[in-house]
C-alpha beads as a LAMMPS data file, in Angstrom:
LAMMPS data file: protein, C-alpha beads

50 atoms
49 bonds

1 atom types
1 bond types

-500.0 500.0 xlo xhi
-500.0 500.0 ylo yhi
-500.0 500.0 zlo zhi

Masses

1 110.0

Atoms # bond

1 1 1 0.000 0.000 0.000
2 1 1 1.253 3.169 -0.736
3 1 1 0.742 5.695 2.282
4 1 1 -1.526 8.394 2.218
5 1 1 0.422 11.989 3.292
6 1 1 -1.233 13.818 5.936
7 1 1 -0.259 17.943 6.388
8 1 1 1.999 18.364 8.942
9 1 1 2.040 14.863 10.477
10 1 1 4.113 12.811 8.206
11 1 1 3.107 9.522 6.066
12 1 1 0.009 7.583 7.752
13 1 1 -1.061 4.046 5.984
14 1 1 -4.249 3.914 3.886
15 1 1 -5.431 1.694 6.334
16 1 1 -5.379 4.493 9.498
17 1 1 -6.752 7.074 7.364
18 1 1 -9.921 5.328 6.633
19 1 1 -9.658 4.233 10.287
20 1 1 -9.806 7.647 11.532
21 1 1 -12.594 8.365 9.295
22 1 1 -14.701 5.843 9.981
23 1 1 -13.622 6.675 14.048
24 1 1 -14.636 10.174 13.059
25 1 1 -18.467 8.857 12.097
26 1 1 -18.403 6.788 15.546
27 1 1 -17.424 3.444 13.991
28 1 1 -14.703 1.162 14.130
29 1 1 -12.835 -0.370 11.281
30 1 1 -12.730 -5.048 11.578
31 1 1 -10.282 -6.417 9.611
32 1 1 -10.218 -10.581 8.700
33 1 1 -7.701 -12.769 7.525
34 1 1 -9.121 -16.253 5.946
35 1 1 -7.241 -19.472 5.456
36 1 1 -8.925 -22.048 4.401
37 1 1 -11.806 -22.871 6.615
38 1 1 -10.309 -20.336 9.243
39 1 1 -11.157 -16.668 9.889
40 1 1 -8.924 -14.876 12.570
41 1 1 -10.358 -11.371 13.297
42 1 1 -7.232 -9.095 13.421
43 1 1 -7.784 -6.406 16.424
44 1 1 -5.045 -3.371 17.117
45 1 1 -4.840 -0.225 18.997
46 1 1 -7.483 2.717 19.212
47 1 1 -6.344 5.743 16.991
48 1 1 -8.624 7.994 18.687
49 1 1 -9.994 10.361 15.847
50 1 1 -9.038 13.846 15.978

Bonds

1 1 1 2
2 1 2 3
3 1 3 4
4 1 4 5
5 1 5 6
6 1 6 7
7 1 7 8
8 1 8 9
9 1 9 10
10 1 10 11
11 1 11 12
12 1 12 13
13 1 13 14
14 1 14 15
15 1 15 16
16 1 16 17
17 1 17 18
18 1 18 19
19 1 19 20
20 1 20 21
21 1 21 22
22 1 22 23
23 1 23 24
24 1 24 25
25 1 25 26
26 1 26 27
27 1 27 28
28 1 28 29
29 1 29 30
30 1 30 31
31 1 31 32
32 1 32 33
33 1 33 34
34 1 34 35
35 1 35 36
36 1 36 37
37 1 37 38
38 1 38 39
39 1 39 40
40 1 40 41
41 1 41 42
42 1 42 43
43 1 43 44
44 1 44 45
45 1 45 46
46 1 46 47
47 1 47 48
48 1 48 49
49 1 49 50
């Protein structure tokens, strides 16, 4: 993924920016990984919209 530059605070992942977006409209983002049969539900920290 290519990162997405933010004014005045550097490169931020495509990934965060839509997190903080979605944040911003008082969701969360879920990501999945499947293999297989099995779905594992990756979780990480809060980025606390500003």
């Amino acid at each position: 993924m290519r990162p997405v530059r933010a004014r005045g605070r550097g490169d931020v992942s495509t990934v965060e920016a839509i997190a903080r977006y979605v944040a911003a409209l008082g969701g969360q983002i879920q990501i999945s990984a499947v293999f297989g049969d099995d779905l594992y539900i990756l979780r990480g920290t809060d980025t606390h919209a500003a």
